[in-house]
C-alpha positions as CSV (number, residue, x, y, z in Angstrom):
1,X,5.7,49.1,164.1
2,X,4.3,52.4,161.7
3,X,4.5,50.3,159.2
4,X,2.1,47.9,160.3
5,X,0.0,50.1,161.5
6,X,0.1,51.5,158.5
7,X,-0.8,48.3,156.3
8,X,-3.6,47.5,159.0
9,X,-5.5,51.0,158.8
10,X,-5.0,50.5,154.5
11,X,-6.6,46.8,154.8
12,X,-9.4,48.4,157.1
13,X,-9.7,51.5,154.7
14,X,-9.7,48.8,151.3
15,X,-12.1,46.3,153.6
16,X,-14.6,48.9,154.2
17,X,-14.7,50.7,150.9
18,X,-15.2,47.6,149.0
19,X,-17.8,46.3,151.1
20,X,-20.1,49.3,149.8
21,X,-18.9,49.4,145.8
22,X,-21.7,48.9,143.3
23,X,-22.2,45.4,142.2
24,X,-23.9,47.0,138.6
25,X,-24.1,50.0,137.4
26,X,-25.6,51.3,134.2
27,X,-26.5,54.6,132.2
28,X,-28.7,54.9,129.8
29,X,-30.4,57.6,127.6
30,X,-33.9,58.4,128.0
31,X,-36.1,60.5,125.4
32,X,-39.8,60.8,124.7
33,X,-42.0,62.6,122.3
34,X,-44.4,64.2,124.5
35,X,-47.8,63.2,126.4
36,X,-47.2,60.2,128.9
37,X,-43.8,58.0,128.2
38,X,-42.2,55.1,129.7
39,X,-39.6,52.8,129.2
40,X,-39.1,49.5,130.6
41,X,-35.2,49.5,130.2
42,X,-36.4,45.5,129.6
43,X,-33.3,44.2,127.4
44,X,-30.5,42.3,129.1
45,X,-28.1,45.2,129.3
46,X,-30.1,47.0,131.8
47,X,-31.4,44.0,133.9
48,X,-29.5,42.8,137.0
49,X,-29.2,40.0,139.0
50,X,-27.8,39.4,142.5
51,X,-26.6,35.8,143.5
52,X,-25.6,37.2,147.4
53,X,-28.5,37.3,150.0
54,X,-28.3,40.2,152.2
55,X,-29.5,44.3,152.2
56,X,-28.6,46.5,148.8
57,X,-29.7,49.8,147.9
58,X,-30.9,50.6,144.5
59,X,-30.3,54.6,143.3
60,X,-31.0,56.5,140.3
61,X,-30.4,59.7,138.8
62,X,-32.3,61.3,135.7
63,X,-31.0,63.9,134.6
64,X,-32.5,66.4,131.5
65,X,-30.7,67.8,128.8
66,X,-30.5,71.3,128.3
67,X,-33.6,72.7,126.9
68,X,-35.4,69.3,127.4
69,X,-39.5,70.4,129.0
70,X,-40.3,69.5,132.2
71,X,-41.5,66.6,133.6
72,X,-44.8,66.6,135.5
73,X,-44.8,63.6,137.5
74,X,-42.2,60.5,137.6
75,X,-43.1,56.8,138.8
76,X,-39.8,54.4,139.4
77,X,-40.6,50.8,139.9
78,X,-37.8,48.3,140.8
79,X,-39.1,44.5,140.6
80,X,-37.7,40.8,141.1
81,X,-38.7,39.1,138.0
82,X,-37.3,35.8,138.7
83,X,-35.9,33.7,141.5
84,X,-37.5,33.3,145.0
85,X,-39.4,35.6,146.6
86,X,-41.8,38.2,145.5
87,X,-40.3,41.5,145.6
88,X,-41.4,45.1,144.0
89,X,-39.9,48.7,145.3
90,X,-41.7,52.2,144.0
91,X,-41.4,55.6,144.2
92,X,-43.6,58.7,142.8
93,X,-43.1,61.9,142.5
94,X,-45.3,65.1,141.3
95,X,-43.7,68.3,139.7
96,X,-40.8,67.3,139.1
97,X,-40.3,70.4,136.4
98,X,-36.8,70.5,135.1
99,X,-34.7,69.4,137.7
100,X,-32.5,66.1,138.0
101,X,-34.4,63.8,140.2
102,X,-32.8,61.3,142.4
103,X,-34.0,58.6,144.7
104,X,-33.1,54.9,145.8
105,X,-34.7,52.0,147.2
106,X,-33.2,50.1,150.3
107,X,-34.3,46.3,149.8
108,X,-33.5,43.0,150.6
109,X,-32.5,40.0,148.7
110,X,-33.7,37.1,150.9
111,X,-35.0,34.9,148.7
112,X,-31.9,33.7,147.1
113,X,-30.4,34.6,143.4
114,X,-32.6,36.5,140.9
115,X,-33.2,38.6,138.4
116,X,-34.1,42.5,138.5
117,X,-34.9,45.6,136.3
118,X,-36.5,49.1,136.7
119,X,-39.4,50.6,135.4
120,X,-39.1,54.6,134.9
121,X,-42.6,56.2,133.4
122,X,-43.1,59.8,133.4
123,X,-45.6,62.7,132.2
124,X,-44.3,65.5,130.6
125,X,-45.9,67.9,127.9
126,X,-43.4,68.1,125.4
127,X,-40.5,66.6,124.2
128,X,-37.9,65.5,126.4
129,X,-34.7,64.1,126.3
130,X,-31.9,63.2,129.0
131,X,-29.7,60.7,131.4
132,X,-30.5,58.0,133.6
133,X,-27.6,56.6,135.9
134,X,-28.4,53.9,138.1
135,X,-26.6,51.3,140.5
136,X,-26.6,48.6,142.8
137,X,-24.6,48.7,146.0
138,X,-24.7,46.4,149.1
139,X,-25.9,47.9,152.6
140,X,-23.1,47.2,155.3
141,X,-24.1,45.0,158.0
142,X,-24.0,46.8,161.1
143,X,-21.3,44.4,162.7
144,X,-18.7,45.9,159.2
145,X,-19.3,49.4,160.2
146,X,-18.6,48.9,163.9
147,X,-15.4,46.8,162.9
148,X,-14.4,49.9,160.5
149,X,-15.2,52.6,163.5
150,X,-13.2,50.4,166.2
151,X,-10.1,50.3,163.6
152,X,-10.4,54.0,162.6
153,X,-10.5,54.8,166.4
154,X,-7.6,52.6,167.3
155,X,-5.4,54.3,164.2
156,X,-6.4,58.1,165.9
157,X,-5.1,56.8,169.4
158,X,-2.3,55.1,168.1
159,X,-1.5,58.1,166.4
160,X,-2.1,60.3,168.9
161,X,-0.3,58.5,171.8
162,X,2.8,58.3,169.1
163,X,2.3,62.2,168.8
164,X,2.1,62.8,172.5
165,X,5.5,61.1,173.5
């Protein structure tokens, strides 16, 4: 009997950390000579599509090297550039100095299989080099996170009834 409740909270554990691992992810390094710089990350290696419909969040990291001048202001764009649906996600940010900046987009992929990249521009007044990590991961439907919670809560019971006899 421990065993399978052993195996069954595993499955859940497996079940429910798979359901939110990154489809893509990708990191790429970012540079710039000064004055206002952007990059389109355009090629195939740092596009990516999604065939599943359903919620995904989109976050990236950009991270400066050491010595690297601050940035002023930051604009992230995330766009569908093929398949159904229209579809564009953006974020700005002023005085961003020289910290890491993170952020993500929460979006939904309704319109069937497409194609997407990300569009990163930034200001900054002198040279600057650094990192920019960035992934895909699929939202949880709400009726998966109740199933996890009602599994984790019937392993803590179990265990604590065994515990109690």
């Amino acid at each position: 009997m421990k065993a399978t409740t052993l195996a069954l909270a595993a499955a859940a554990l497996l079940g429910a950390a798979s359901a939110n691992a990154a489809v893509y992810q990708h990191s790429a390094n970012i540079q710039s000579n000064g004055a206002w710089a952007s990059t389109l990350l355009g090629s195939s290696a740092n596009q990516f599509s999604l065939s599943a419909p359903g919620q995904y969040e989109f976050s990236f990291e950009l991270t400066p090297n050491a010595g690297s001048a601050s940035l002023a202001s930051l604009q992230a764009v995330l766009r569908k550039i093929s398949g159904p649906g229209p579809f564009i996600e953006q974020l700005t940010s002023s005085n961003v100095g020289n910290n890491s900046f993170a952020g993500s987009f929460t979006f939904n992929n309704d319109g069937g299989p497409g194609l997407f990249d990300f569009y990163l521009a930034f200001t900054n007044y002198a040279p600057w080099q650094g990192t920019l990590n960035y992934s895909v991961s699929p939202v949880p439907e709400p009726a998966t996170l109740a199933l996890f919670g009602l599994g984790a809560a019937g392993v803590a019971w179990r265990r604590r009834k065994q515990r109690g006899e």
